[in-house]
N, C-alpha and C positions, 0 to 999 in steps of 0.2 A: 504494500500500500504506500502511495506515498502521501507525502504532507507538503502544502505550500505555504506558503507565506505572503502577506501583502503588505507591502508599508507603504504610507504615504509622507513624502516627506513633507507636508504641510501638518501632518496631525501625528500627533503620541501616539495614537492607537495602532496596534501592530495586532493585524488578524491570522489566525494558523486554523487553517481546518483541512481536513481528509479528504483525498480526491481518492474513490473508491469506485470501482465500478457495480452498477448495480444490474447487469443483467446477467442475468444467470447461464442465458445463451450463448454467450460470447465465448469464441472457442481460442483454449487457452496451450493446446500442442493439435499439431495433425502430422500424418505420419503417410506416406503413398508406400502404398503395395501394390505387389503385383496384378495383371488383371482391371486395372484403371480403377482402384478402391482405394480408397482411403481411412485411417485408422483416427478419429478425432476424441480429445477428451473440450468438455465445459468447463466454464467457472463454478459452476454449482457440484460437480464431481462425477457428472452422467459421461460415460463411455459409450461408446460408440461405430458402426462402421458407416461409408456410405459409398455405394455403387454406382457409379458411372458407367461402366461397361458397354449394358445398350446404348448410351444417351450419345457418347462422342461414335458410335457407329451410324446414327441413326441419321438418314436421309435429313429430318429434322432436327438434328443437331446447332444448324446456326453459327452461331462465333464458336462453341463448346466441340464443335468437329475439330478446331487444332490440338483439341487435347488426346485424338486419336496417336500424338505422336509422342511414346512412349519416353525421348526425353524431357518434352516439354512438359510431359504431365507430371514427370520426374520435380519439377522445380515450384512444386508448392507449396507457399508460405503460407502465413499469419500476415495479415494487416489490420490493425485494429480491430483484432479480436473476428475476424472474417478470413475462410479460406479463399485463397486466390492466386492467382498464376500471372504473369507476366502477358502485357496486353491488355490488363485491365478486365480479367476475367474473375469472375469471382461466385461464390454461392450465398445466398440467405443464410445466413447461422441460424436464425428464429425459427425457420423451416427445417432447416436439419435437427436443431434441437427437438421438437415436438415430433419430427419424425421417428428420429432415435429413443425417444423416451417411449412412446409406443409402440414401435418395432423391432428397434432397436441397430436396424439397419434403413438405411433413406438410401430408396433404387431409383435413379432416375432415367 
């Protein structure tokens, strides 16, 4: 967690409060496996997988068909708590999360 700080320098008073995040969604590791899956933990502590497989094969794929190539799907990060890949690709966390909490795998 971290802590800020705000001073002004017109006034004595110096504020510190927690900047915390509060959603429980926000995905805090991800991890690519083989097979275009992905392995993701939450803030709130739910595990997870999620399958891409069909989705970058699929005629309807859209921008998500460059992730058919297996190193690009290789180079998946964390951006503010969002998975996403290079090119400004990325997935709903909020959506993954509810899907994982109920299936525990999100097939897209």
């Amino acid at each position: 967690m971290r802590t800020e700080t705000i001073a002004n320098e017109h006034s004595p008073t110096t504020l510190a409060f927690e900047v915390a995040p509060r959603s429980p969604w926000r995905v805090t590791e991800v991890e690519a496996l083989p097979g275009f899956r992905l392995r993701v933990a939450f803030a709130d502590g739910l595990t997870g997988m999620v399958d891409l497989s069909r989705m970058v094969r699929s005629p309807k794929a859209g921008v998500f068909a460059a992730l058919a190539d297996p190193s690009l799907f290789a180079q998946v990060r964390l951006d503010y708590g969002a998975v996403s890949w290079p090119g400004e690709l990325d997935l709903a966390p909020d959506a993954m999360h509810a899907a994982i909490q109920e299936h525990a795998v999100w097939s897209l």
